[in-house]
LUMPAPA-859024 format. One line per 10 residues: their letters; for each residue x, y, z of N, C-alpha, C, O. Coordinates in nm, 4 decimals, padded with zeros to 6 digits. Layout:
BEGIN
A = X:Y:Z:X:Y:Z:X:Y:Z:X:Y:Z ~ ...
END
This chain:
BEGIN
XXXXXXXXXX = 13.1892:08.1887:-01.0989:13.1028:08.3036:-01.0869:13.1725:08.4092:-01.0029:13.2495:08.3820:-00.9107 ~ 13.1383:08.5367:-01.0434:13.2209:08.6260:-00.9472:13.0975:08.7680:-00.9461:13.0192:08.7935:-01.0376 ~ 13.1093:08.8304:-00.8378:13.0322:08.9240:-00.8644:13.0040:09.0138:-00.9513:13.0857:09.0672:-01.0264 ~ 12.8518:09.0420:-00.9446:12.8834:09.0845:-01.0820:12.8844:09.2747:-01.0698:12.8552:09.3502:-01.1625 ~ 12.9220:09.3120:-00.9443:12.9314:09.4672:-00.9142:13.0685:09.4744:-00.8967:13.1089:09.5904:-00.9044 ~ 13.1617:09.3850:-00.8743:13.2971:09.4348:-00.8588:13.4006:09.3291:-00.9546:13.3714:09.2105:-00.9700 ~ 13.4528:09.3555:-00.9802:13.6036:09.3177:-01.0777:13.6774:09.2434:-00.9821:13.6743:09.2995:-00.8726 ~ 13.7536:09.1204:-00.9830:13.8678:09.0593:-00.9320:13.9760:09.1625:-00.9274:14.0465:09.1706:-00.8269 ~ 13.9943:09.2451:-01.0339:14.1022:09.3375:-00.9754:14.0747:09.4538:-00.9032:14.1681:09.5233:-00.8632 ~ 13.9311:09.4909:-00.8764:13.8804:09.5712:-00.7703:13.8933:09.5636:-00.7078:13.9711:09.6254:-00.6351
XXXXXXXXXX = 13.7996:09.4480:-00.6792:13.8129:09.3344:-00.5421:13.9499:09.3522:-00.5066:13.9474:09.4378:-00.4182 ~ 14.0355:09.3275:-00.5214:14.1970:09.2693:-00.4891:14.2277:09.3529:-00.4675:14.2963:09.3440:-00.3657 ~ 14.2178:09.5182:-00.5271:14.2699:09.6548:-00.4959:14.2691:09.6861:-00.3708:14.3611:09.7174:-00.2953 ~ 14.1364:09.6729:-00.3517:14.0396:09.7389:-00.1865:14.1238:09.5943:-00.1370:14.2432:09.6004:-00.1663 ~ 14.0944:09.5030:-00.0875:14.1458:09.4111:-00.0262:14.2822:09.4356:00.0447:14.3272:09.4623:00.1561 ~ 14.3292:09.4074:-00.1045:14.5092:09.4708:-00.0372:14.5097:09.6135:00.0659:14.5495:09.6184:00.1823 ~ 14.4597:09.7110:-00.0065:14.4664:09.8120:00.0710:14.4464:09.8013:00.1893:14.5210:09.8510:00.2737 ~ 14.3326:09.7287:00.2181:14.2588:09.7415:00.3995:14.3549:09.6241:00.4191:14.3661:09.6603:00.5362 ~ 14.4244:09.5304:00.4136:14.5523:09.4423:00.4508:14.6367:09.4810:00.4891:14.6948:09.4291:00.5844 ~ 14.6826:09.6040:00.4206:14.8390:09.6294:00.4181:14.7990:09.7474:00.5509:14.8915:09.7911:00.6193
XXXXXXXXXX = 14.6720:09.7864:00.5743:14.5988:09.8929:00.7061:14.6674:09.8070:00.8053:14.7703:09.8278:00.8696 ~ 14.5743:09.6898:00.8027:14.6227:09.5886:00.8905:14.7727:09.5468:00.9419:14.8173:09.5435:01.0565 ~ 14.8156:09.5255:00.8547:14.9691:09.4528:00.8596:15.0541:09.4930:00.9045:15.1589:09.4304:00.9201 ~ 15.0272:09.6524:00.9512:15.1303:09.7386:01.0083:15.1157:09.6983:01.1837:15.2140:09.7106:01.2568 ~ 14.9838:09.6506:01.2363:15.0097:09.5880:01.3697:15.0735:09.4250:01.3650:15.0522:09.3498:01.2699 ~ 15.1447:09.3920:01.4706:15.1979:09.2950:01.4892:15.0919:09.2044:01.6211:15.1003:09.1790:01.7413 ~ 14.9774:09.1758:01.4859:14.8758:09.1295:01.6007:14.8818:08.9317:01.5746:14.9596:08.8740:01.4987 ~ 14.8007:08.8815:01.6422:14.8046:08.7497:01.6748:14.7280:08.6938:01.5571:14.7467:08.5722:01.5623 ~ 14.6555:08.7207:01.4594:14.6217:08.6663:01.3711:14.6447:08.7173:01.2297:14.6368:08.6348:01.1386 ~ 14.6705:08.8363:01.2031:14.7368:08.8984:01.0791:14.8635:08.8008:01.0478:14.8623:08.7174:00.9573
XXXXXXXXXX = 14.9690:08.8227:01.1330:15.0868:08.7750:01.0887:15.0833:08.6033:01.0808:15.1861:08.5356:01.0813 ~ 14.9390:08.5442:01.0733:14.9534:08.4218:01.0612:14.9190:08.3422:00.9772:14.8103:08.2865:00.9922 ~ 15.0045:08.3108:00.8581:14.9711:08.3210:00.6998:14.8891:08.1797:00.7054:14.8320:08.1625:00.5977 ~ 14.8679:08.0832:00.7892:14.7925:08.0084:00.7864:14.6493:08.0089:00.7638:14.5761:07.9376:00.6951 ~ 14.6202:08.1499:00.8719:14.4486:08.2379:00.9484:14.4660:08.3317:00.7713:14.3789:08.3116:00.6867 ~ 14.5236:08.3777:00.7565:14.5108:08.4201:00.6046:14.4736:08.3466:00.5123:14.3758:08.3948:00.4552 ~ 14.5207:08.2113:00.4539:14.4785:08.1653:00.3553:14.3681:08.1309:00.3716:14.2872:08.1401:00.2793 ~ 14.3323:08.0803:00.4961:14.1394:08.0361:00.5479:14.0497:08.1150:00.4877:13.9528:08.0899:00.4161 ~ 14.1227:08.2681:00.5495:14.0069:08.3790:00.5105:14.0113:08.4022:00.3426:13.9256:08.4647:00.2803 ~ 14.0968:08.3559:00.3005:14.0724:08.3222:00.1367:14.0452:08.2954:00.1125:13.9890:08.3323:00.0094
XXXXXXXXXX = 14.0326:08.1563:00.1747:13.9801:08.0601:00.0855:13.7898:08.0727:00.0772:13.7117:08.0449:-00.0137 ~ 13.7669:08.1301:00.2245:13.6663:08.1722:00.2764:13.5681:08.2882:00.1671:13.4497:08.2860:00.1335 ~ 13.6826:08.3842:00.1348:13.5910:08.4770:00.0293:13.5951:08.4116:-00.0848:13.5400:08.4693:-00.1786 ~ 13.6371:08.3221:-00.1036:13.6099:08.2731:-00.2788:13.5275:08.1849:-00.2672:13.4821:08.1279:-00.3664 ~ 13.4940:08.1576:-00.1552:13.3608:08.0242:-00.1719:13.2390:08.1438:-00.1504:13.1306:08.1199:-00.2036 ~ 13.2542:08.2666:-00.0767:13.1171:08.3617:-00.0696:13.1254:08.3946:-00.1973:13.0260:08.3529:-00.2567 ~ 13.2002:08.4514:-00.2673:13.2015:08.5123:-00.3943:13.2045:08.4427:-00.5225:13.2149:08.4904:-00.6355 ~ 13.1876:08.2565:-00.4645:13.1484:08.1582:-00.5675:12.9973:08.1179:-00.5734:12.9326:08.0949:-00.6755 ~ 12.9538:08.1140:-00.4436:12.8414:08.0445:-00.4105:12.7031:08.1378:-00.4258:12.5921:08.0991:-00.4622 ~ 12.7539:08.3036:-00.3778:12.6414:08.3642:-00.3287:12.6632:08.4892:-00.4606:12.5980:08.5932:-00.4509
XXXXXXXXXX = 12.7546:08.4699:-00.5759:12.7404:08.5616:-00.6648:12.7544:08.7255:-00.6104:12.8500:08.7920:-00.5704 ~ 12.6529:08.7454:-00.6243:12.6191:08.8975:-00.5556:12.6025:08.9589:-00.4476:12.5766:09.0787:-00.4360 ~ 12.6187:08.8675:-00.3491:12.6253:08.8883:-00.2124:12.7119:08.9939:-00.1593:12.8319:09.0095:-00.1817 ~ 12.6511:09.0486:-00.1020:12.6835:09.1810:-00.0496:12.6866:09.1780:00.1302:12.6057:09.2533:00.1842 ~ 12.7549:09.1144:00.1987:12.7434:09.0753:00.3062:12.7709:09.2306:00.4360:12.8720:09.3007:00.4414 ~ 12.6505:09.2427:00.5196:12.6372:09.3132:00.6127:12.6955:09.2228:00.7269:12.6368:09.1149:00.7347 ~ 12.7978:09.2410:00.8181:12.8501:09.2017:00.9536:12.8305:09.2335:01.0501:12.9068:09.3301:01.0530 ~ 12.7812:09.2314:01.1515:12.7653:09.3098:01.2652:12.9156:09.1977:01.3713:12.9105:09.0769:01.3947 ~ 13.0173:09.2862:01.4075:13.0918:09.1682:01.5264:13.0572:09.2473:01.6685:13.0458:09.3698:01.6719 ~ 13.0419:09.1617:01.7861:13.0247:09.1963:01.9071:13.1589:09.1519:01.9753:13.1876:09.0322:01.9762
XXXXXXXXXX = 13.2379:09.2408:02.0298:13.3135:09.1585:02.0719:13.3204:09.1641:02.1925:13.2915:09.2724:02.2434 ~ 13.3560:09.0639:02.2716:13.3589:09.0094:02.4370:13.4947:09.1230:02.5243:13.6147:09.0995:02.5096 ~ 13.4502:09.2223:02.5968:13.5364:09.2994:02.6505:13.5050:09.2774:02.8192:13.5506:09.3432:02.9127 ~ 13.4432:09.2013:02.8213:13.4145:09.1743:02.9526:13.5364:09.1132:03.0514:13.6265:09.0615:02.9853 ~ 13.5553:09.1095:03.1902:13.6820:09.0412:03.2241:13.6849:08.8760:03.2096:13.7688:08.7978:03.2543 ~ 13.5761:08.8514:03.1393:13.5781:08.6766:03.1510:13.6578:08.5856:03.0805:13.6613:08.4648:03.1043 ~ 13.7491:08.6678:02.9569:13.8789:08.6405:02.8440:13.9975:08.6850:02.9563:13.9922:08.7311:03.0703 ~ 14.0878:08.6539:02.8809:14.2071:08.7099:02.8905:14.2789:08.7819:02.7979:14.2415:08.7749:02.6808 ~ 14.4115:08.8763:02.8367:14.4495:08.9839:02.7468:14.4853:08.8978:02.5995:14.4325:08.9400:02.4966 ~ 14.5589:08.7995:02.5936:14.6041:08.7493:02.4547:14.4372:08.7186:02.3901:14.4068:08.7729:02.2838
XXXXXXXXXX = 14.3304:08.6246:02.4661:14.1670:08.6506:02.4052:14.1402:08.7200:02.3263:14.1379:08.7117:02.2035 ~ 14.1090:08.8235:02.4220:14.1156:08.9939:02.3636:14.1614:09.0331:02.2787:14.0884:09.0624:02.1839 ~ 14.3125:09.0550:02.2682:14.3902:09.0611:02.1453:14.3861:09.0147:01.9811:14.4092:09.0731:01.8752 ~ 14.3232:08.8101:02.0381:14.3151:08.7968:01.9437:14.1951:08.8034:01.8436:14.1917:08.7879:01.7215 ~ 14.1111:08.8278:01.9229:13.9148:08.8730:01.9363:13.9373:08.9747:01.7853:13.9008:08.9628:01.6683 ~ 14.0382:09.1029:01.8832:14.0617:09.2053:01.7525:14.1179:09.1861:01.6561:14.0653:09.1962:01.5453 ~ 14.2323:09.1556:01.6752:14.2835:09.1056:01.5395:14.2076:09.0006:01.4553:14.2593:08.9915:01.3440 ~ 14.0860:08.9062:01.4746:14.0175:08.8526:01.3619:13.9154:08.9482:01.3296:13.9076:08.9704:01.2088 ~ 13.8193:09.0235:01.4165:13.7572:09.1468:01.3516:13.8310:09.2010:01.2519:13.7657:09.2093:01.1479 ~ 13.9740:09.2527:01.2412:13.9824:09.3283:01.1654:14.0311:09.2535:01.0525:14.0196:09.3093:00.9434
XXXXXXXXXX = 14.0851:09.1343:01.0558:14.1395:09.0632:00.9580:13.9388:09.0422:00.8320:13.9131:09.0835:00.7189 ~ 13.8669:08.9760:00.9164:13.7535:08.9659:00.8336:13.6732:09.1109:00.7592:13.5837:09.1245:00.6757 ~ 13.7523:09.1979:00.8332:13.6913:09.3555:00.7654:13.7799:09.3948:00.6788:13.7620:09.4805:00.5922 ~ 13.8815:09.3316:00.7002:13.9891:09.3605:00.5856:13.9441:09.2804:00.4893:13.8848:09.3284:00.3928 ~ 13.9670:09.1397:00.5024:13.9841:09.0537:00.3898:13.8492:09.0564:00.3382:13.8714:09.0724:00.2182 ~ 13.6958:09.0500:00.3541:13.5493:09.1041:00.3140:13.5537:09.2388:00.2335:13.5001:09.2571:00.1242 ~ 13.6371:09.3429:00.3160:13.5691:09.4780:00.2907:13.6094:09.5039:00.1515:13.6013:09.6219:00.1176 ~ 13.6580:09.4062:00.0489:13.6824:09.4401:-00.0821:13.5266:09.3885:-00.1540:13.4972:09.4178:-00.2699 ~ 13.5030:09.3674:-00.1301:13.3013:09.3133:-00.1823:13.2528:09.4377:-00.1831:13.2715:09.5005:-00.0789 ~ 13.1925:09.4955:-00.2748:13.1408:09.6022:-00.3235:12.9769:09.6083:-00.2801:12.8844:09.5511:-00.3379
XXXXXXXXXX = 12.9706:09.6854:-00.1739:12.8203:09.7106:-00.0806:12.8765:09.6706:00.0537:12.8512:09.7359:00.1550 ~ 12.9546:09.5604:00.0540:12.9618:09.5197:00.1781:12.9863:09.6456:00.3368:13.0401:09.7534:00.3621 ~ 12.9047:09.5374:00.4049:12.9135:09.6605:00.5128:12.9170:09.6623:00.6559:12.8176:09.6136:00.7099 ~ 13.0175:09.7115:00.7388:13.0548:09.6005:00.8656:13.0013:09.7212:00.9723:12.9608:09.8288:00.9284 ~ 13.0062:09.6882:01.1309:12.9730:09.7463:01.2305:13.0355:09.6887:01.3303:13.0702:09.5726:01.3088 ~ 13.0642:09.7393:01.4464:13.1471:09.6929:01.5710:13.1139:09.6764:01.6859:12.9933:09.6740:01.6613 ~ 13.1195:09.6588:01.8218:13.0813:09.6443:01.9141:13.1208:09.5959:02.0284:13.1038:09.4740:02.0283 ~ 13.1695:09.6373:02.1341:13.1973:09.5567:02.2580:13.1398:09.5419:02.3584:13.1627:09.6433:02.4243 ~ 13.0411:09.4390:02.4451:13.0098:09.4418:02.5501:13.0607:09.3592:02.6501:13.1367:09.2656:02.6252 ~ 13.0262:09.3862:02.7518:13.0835:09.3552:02.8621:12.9797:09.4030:02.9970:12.8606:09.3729:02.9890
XXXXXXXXXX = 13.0231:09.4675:03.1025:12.9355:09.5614:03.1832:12.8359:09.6769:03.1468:12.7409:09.7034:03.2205 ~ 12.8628:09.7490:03.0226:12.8127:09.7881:02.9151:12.8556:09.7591:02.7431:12.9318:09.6811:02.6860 ~ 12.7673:09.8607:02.7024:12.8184:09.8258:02.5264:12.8777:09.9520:02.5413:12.8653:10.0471:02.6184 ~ 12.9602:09.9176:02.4237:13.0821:10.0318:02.3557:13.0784:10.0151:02.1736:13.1138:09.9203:02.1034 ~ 13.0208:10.1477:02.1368:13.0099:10.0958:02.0317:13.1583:10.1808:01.9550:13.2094:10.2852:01.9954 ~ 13.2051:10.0901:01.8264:13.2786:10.1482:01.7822:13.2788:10.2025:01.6135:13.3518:10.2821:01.5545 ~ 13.1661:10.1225:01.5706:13.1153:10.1480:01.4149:12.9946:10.1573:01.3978:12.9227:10.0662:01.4391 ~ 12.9510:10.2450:01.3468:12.7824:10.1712:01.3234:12.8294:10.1285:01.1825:12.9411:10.1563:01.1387 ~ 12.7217:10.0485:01.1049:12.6716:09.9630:01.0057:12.7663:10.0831:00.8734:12.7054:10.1831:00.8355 ~ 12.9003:10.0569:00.8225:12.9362:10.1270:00.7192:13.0371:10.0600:00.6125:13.0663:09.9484:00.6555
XXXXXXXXXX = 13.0842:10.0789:00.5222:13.1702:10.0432:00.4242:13.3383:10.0296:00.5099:13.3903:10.1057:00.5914 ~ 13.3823:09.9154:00.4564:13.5460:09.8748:00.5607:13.6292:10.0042:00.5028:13.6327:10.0597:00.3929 ~ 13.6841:10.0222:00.6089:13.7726:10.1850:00.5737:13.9171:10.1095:00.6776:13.9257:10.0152:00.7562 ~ 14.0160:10.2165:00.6206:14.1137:10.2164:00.7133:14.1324:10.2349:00.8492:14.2062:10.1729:00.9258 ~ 14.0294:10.3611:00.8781:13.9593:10.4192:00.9845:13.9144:10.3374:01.1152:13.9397:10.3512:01.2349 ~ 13.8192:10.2255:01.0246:13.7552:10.1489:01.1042:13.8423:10.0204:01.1827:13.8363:09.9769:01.2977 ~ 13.9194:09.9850:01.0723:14.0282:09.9296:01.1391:14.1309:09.9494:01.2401:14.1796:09.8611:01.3106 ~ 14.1556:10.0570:01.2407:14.1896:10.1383:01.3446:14.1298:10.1992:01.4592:14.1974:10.2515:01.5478 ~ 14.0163:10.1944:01.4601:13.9050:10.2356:01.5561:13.9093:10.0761:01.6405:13.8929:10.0716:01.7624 ~ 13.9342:09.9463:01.5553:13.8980:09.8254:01.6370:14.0104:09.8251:01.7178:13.9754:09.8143:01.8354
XXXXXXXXXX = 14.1503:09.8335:01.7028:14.2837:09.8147:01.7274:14.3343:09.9492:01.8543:14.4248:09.9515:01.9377 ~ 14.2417:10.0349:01.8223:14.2735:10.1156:01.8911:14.1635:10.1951:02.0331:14.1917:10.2535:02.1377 ~ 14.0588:10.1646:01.9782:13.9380:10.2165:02.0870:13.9210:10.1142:02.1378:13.8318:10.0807:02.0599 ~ 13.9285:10.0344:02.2009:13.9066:09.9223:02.3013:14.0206:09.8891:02.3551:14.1182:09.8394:02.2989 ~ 14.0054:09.9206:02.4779:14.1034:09.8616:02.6082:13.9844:09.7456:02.6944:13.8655:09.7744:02.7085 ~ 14.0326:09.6445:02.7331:13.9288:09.5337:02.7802:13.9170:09.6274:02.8837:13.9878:09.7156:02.9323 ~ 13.7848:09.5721:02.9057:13.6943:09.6181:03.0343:13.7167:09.5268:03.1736:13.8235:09.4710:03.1987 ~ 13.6258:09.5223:03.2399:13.6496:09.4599:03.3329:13.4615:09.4122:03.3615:13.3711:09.4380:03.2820 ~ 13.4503:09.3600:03.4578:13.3329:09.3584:03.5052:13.2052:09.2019:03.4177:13.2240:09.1098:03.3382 ~ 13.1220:09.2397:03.4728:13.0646:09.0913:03.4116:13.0216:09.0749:03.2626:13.0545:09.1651:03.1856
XXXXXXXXXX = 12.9440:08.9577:03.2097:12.9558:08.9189:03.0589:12.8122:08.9218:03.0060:12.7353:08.8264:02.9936 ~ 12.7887:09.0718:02.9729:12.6199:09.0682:02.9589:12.6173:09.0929:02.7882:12.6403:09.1925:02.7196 ~ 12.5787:08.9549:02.7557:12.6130:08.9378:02.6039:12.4996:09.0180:02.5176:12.5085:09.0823:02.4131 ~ 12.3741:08.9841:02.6154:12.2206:09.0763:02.5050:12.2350:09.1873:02.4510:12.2012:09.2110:02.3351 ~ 12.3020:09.2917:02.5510:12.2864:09.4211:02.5030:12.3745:09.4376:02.3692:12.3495:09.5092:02.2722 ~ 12.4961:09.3429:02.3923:12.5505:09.3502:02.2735:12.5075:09.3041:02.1167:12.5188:09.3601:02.0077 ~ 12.4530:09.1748:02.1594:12.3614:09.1218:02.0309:12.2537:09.2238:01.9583:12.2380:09.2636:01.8429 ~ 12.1839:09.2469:02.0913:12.0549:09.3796:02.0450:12.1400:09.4382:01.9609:12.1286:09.4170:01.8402 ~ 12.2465:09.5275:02.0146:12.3085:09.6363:01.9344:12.3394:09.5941:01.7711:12.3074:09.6557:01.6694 ~ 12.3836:09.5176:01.7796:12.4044:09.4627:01.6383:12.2564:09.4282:01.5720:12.2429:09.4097:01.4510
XXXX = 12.1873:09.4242:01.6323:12.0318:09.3809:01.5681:11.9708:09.5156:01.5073:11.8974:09.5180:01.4085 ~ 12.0235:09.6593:01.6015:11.9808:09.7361:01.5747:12.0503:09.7954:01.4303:12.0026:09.8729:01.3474 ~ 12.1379:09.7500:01.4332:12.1682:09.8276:01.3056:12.1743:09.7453:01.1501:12.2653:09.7527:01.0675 ~ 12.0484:09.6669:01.1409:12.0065:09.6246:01.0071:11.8708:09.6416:01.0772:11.7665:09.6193:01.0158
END
């Protein structure tokens, strides 16, 4: 079964594209063709099981000082790997988020763009300060 709003070679078009967005950082989970095939294997069981599924994401990610910098690092680099490797699903639609001492938002609720990938990789420097996870969850609640 495959969806029935987008084409395997659609799908694969957009995919690649927001990949190859990706691939130009030399981050901790892109370049790790292992964490790649997962997330493959990962969309062909959504796009076996759930047909038409059109999956909305909300990620929060932990910018608080309670990680460490490689954490952090690698926090982003799977955000963007799952907005990459998802954002070829036709509707699909992701949003961003970091809390920590406050929230920082970096997407609201939209279609995976190059943009956005770059907004994860690039608008967040870890924070510092304590690990107040609610406000971040809320935030993501708010936007479905």
């Amino acid at each position: 079964t495959m969806l029935a709003t987008t084409s395997d070679a659609v799908f694969n078009q957009r995919r690649a594209r927001l990949l190859a967005a990706v691939a130009g950082n030399s981050s901790l989970v892109v370049d790790n063709a292992r964490n790649r095939r997962i997330f493959n294997r990962a969309v062909r069981q959504v796009r076996t099981r759930f047909g038409n599924c059109r999956p909305n994401v909300c990620f929060a990610m932990d910018g608080s000082g309670s990680i460490t910098f490689d954490e952090y690092e690698l926090q982003k680099s799977f955000v963007q790997l799952a907005i990459a490797t998802l954002g070829g699903l036709s509707g699909s639609k992701f949003a961003v988020v970091e809390y920590g001492s406050i929230v920082d938002q970096v997407s609201t609720l939209a279609p995976a763009s190059e943009g956005m990938l770059f907004d994860v990789q690039d608008d967040f420097s870890q924070g510092s300060g304590f690990t107040f996870v609610a406000p971040g969850i809320q935030w993501c609640r708010s936007q479905f």
